[in-house]
The first five atom37 places (N, CA, C, CB, O) and aatype in JSON, in Angstrom:
{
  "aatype": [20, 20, 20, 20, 20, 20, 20, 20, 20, 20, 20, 20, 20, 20, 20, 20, 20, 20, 20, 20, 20, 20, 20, 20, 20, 20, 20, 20, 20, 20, 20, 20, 20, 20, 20, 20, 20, 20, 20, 20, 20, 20, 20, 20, 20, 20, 20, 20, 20, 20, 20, 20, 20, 20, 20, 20, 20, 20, 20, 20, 20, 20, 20, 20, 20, 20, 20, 20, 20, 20, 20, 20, 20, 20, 20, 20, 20, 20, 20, 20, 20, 20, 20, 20, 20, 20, 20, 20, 20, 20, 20, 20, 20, 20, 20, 20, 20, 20, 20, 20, 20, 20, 20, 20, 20, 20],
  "atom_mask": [
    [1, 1, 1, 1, 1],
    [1, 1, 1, 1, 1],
    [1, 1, 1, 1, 1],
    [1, 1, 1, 1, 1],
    [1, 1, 1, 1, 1],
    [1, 1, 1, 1, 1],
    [1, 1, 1, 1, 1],
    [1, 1, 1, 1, 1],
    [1, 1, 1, 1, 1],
    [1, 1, 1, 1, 1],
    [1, 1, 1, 1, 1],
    [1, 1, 1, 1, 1],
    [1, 1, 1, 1, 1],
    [1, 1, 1, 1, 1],
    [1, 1, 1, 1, 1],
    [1, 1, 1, 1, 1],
    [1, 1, 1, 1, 1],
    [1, 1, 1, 1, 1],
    [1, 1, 1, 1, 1],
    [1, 1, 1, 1, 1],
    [1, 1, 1, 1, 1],
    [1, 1, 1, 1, 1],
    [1, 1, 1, 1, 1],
    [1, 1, 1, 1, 1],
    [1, 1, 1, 1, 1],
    [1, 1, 1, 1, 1],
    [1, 1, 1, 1, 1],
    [1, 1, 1, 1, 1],
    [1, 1, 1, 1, 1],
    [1, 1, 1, 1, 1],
    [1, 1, 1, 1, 1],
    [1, 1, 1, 1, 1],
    [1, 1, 1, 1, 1],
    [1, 1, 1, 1, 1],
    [1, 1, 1, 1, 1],
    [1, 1, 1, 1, 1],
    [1, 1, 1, 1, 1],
    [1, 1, 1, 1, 1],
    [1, 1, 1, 1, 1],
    [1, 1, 1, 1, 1],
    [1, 1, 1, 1, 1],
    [1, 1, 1, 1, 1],
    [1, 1, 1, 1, 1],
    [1, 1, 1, 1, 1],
    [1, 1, 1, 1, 1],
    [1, 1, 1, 1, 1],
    [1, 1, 1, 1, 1],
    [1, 1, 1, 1, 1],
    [1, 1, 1, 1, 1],
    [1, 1, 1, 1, 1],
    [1, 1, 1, 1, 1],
    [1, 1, 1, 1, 1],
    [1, 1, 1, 1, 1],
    [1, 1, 1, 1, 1],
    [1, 1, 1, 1, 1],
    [1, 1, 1, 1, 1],
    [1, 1, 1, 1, 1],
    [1, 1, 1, 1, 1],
    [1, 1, 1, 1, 1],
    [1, 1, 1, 1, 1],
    [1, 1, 1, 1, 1],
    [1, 1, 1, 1, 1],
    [1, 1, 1, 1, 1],
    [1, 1, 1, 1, 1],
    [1, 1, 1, 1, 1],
    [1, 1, 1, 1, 1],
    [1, 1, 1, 1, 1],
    [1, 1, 1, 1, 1],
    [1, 1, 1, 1, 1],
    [1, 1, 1, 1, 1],
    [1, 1, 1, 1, 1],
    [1, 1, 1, 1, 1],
    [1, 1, 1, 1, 1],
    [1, 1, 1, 1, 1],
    [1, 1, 1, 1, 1],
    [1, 1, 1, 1, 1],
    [1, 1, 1, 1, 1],
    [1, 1, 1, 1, 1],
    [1, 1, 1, 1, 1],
    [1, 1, 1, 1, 1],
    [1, 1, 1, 1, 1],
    [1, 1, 1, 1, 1],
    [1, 1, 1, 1, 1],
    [1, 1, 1, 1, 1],
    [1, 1, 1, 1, 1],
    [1, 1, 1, 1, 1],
    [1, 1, 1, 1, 1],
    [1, 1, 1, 1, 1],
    [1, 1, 1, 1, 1],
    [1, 1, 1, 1, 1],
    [1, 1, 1, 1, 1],
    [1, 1, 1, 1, 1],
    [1, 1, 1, 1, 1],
    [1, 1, 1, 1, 1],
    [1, 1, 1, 1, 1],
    [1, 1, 1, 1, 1],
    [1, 1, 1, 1, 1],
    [1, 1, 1, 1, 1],
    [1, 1, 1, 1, 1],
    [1, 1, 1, 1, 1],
    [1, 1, 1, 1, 1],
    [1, 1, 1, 1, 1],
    [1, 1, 1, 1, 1],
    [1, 1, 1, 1, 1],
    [1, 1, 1, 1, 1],
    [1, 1, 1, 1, 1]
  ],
  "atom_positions": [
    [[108.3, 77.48, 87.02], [107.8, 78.83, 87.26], [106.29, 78.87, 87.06], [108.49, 79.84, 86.33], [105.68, 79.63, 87.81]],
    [[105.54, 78.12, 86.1], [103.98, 78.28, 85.93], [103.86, 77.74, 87.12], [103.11, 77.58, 84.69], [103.2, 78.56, 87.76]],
    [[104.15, 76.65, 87.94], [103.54, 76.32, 89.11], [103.12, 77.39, 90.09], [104.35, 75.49, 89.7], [101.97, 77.61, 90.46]],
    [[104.55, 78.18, 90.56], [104.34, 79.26, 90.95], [102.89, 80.56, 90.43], [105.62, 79.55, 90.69], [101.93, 80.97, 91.07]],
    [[103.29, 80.79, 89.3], [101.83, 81.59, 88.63], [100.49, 80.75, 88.85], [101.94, 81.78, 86.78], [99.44, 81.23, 89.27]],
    [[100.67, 79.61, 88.56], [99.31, 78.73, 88.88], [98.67, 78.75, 90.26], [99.6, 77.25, 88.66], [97.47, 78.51, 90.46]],
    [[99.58, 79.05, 91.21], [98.89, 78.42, 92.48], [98.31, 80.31, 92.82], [100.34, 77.34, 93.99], [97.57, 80.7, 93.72]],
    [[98.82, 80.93, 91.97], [98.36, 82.1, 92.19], [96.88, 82.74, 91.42], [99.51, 82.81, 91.89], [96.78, 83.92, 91.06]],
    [[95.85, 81.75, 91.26], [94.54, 82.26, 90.07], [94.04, 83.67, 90.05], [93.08, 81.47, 90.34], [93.42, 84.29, 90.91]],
    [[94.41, 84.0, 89.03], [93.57, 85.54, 89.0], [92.71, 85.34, 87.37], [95.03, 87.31, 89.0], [92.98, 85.03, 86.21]],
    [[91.54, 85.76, 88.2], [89.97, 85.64, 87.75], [90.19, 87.26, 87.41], [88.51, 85.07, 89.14], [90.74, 88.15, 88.06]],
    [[89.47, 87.24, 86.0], [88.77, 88.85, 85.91], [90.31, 89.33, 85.22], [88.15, 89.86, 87.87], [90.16, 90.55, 85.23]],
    [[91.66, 89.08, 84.64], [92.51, 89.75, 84.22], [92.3, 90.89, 83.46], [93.12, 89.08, 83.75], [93.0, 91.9, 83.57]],
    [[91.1, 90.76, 82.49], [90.87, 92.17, 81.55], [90.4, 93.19, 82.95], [89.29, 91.99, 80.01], [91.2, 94.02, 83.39]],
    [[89.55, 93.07, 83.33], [89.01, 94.03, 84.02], [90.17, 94.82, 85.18], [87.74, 93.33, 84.69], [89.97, 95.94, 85.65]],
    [[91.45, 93.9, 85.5], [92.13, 94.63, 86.17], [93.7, 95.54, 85.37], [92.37, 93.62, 87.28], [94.67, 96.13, 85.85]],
    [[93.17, 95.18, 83.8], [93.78, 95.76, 82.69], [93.45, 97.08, 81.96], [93.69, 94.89, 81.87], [92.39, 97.0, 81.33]],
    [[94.18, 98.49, 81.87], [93.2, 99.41, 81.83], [94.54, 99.92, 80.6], [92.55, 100.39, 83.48], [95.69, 100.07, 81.01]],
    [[94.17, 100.12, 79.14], [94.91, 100.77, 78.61], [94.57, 102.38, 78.06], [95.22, 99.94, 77.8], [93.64, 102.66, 77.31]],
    [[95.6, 103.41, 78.65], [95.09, 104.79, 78.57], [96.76, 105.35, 78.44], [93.98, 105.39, 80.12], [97.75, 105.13, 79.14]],
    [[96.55, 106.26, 77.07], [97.38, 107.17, 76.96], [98.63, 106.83, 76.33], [97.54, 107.65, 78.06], [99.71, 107.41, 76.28]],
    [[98.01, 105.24, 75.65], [99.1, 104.75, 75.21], [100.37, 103.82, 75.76], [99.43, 105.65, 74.89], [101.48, 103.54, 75.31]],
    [[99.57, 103.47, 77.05], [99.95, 102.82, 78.07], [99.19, 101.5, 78.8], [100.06, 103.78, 78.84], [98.0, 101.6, 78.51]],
    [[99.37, 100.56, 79.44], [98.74, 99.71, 79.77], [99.0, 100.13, 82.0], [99.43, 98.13, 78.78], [99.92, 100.63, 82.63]],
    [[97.81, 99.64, 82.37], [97.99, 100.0, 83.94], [97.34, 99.09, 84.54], [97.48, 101.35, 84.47], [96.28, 98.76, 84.0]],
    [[97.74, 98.42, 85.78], [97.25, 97.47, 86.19], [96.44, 98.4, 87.64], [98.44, 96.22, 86.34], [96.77, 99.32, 88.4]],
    [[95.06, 97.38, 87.42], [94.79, 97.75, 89.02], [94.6, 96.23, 90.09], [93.08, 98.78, 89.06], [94.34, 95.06, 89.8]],
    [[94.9, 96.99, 91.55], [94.9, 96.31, 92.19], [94.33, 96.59, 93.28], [95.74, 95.99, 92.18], [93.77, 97.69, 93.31]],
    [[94.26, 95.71, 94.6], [93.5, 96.5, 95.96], [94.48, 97.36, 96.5], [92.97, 95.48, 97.27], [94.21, 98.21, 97.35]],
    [[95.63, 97.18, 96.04], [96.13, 97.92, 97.03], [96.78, 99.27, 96.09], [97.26, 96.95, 97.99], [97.27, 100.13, 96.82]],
    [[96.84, 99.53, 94.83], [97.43, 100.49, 94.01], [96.08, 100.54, 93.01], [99.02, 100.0, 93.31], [95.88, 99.62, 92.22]],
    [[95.22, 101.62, 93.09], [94.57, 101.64, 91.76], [94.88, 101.47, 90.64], [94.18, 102.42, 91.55], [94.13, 101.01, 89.78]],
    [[96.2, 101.87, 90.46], [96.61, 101.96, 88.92], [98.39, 102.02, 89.45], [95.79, 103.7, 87.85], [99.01, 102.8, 90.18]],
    [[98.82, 100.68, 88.61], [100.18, 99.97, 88.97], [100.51, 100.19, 87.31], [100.12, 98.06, 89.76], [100.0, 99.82, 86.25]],
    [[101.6, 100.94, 87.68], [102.72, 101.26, 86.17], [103.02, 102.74, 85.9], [101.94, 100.73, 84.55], [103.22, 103.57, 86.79]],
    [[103.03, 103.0, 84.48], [102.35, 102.28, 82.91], [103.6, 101.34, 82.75], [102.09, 103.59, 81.21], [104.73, 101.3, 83.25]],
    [[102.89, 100.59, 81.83], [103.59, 99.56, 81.19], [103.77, 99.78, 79.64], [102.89, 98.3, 81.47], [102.74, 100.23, 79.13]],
    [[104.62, 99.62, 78.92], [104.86, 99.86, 77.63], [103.74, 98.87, 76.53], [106.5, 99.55, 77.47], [103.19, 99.0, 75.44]],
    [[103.86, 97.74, 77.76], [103.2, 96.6, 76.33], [102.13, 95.66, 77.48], [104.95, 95.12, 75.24], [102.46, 95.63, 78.66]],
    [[101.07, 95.05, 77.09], [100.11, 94.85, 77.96], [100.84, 93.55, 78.5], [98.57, 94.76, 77.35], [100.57, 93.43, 79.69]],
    [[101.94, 92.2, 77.92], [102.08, 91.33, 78.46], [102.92, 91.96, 79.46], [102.42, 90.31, 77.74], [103.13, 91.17, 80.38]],
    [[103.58, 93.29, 79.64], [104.73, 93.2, 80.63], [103.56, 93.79, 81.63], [106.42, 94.16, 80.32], [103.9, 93.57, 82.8]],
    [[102.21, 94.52, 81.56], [101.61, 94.87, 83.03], [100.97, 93.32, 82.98], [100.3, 96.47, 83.23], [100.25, 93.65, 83.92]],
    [[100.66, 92.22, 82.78], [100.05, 91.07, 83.03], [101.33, 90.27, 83.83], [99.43, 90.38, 81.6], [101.1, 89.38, 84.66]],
    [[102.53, 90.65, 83.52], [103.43, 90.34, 84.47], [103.43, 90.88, 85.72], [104.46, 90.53, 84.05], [103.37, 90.28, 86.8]],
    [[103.51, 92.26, 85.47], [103.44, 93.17, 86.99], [102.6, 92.95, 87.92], [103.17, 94.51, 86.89], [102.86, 93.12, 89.12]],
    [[101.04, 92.39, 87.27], [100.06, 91.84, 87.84], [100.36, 90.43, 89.01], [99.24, 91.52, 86.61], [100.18, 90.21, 90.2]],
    [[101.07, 89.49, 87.47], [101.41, 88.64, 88.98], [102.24, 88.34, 89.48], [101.15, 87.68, 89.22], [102.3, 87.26, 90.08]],
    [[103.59, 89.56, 89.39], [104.22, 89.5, 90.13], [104.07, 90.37, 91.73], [105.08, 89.65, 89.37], [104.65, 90.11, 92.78]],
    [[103.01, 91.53, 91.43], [102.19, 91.61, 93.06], [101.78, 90.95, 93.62], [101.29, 92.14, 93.34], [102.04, 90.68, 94.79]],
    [[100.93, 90.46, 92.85], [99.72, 89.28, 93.22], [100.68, 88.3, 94.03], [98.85, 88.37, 91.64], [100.47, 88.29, 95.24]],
    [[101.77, 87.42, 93.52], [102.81, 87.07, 94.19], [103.48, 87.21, 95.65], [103.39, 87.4, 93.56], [103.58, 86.36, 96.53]],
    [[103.97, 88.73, 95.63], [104.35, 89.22, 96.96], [103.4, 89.48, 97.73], [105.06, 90.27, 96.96], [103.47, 89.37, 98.95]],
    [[102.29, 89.89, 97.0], [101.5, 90.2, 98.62], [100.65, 89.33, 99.24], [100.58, 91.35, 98.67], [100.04, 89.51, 100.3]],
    [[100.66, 88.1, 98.3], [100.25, 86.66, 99.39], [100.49, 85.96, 99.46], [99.49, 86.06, 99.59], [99.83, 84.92, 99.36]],
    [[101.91, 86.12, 99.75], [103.27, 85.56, 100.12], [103.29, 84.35, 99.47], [103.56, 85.38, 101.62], [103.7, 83.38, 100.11]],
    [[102.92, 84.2, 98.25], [103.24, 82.79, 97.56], [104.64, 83.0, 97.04], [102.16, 82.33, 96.26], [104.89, 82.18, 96.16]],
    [[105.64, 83.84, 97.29], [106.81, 83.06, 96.47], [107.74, 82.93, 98.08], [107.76, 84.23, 94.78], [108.64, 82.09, 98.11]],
    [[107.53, 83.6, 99.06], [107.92, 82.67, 100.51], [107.64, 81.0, 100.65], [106.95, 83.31, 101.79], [108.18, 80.22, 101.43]],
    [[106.68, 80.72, 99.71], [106.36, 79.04, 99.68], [107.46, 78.32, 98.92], [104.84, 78.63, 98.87], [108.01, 77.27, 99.25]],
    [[107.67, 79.08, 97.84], [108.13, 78.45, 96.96], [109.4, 78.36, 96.9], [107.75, 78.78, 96.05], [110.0, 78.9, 97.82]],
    [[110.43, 77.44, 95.53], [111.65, 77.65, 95.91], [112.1, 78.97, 96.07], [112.36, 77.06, 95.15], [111.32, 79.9, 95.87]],
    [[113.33, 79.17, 96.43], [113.96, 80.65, 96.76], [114.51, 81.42, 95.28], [115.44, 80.42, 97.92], [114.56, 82.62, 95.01]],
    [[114.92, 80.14, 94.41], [115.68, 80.71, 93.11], [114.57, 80.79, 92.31], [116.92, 79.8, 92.41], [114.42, 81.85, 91.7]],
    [[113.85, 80.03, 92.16], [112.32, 80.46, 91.06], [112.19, 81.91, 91.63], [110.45, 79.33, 91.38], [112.64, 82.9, 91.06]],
    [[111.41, 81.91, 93.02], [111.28, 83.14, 93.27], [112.08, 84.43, 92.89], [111.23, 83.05, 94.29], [111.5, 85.39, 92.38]],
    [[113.07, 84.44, 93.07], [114.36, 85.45, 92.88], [114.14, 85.79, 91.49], [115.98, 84.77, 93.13], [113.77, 86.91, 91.13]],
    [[114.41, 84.58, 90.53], [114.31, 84.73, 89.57], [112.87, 85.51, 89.01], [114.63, 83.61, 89.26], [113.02, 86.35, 88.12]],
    [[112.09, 85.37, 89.31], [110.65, 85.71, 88.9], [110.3, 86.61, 89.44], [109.7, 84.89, 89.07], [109.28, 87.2, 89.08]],
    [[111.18, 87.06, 90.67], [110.81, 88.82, 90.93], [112.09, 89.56, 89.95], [111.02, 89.44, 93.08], [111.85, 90.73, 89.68]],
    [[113.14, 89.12, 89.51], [113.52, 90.09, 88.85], [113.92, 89.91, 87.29], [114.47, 90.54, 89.59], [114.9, 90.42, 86.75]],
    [[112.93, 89.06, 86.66], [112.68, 88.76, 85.26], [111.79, 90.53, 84.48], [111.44, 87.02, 85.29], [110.9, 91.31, 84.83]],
    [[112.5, 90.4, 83.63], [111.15, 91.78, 82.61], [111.32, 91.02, 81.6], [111.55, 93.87, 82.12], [112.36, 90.46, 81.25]],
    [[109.93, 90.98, 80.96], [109.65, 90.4, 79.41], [109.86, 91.13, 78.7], [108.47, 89.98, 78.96], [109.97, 90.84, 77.51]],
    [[110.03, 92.64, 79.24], [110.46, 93.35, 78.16], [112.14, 93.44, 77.74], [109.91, 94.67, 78.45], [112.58, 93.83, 76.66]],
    [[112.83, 93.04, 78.75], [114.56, 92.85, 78.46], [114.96, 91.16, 78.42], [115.61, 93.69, 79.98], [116.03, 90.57, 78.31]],
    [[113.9, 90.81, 78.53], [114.82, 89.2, 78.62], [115.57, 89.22, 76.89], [113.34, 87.32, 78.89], [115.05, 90.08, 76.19]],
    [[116.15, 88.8, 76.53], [117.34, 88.11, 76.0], [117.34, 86.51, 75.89], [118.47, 88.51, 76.87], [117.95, 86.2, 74.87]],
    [[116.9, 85.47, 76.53], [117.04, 84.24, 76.51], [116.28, 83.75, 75.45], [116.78, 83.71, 77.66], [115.11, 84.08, 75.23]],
    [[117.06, 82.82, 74.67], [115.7, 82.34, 73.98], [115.08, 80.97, 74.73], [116.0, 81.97, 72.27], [115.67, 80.15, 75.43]],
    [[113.62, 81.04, 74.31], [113.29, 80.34, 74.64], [112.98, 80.65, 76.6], [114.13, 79.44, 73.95], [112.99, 79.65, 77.32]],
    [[112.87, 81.3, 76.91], [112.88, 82.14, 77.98], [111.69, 80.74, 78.5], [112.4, 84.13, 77.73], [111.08, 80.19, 77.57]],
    [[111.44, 80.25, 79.9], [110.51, 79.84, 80.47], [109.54, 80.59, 80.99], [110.87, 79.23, 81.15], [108.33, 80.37, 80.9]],
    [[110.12, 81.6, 81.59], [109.32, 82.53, 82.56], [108.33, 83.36, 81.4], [110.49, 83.7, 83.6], [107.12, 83.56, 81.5]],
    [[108.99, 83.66, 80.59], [107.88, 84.09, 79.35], [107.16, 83.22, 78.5], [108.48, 84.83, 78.37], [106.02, 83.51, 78.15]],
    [[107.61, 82.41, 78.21], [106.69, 81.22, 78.01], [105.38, 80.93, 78.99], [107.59, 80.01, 78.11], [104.21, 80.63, 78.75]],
    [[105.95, 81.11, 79.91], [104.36, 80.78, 81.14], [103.55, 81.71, 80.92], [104.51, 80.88, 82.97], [102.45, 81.56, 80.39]],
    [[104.04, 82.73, 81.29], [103.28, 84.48, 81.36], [102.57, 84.42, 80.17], [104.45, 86.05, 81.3], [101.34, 84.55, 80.13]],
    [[103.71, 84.14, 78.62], [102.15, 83.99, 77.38], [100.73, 82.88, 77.44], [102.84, 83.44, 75.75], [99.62, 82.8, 76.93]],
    [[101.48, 82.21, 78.3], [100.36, 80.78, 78.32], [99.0, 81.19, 79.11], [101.12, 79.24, 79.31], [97.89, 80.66, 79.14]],
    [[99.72, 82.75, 79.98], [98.76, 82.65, 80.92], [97.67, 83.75, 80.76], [99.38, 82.69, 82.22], [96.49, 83.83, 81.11]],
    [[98.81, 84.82, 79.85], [98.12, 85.75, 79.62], [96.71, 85.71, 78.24], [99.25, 86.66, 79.44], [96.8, 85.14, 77.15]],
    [[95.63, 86.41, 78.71], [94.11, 85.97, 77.97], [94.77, 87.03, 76.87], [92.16, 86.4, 78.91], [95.54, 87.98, 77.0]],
    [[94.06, 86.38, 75.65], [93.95, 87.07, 74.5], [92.75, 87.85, 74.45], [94.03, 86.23, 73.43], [91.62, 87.37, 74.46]],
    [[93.13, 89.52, 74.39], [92.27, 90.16, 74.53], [90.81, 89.72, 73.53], [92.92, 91.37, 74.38], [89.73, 89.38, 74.01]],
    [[91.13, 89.83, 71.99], [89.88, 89.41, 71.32], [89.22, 87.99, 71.66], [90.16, 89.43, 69.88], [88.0, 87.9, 71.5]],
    [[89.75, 87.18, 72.01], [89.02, 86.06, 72.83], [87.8, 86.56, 74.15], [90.37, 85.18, 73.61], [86.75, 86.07, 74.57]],
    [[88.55, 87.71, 74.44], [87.96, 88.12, 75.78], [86.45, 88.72, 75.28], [89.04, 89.39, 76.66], [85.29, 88.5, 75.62]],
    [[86.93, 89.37, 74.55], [86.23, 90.02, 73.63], [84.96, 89.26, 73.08], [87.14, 90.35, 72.6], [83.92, 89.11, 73.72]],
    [[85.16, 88.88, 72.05], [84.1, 87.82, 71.88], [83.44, 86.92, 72.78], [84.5, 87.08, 71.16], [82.34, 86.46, 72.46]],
    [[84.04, 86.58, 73.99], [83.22, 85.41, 74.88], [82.31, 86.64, 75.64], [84.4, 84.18, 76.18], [81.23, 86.25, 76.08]],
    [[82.59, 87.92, 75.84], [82.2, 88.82, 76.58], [80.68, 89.11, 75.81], [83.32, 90.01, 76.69], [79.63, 89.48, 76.35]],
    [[80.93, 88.8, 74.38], [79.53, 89.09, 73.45], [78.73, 88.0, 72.81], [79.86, 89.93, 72.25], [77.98, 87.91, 71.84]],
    [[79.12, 87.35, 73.58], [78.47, 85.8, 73.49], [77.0, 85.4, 74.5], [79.84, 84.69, 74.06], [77.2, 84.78, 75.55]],
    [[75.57, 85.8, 74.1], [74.92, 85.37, 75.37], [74.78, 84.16, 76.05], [73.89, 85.63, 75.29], [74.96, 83.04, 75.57]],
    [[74.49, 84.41, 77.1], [74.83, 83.73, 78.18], [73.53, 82.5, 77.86], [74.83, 84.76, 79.73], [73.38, 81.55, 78.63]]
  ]
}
């Protein structure tokens, strides 16, 4: 499944991360504001699971990853040891990391 997320790079994740109202919202080109999301890793999912469909990278890929990875939530999985959440944490930036490299001069 990271293969899948991998071949998909998204640059800039904080900036398309907007938390308001107690909510997390993803933006995108084609939805300004995608959700709310309860918890920021499940809109960093939602993120690439658009990102996904709309350039047609999981038509490349196998059919059952895909399947599977359009209808995974990190917020109900149950499995331990889950893969698909395992990737998504690997992939998702730690905000205070972000944070600090952001106040770091250049």
């Amino acid at each position: 499944m990271l293969e899948l997320m991998q071949t998909t790079l998204l640059f800039d994740i904080e900036r398309r991360l907007l938390f308001r109202g107690g909510h997390w919202l993803v933006r995108t080109r084609e939805i300004p504001e995608l959700g709310p999301y309860p918890s920021r890793l499940e809109a960093v999912e939602a993120l690439y699971r658009h990102v996904a469909v709309c350039s047609g990278r999981l038509t490349q890929g196998e059919p059952t990853l895909a399947r599977d990875f359009i209808r995974h939530s990190v917020a109900e999985c149950q499995e331990p040891g889950c893969q698909i959440c395992a990737d998504l944490e690997a992939l998702t930036p730690d905000p205070h990391q972000a944070q600090l490299n952001a106040a770091m001069p250049v």
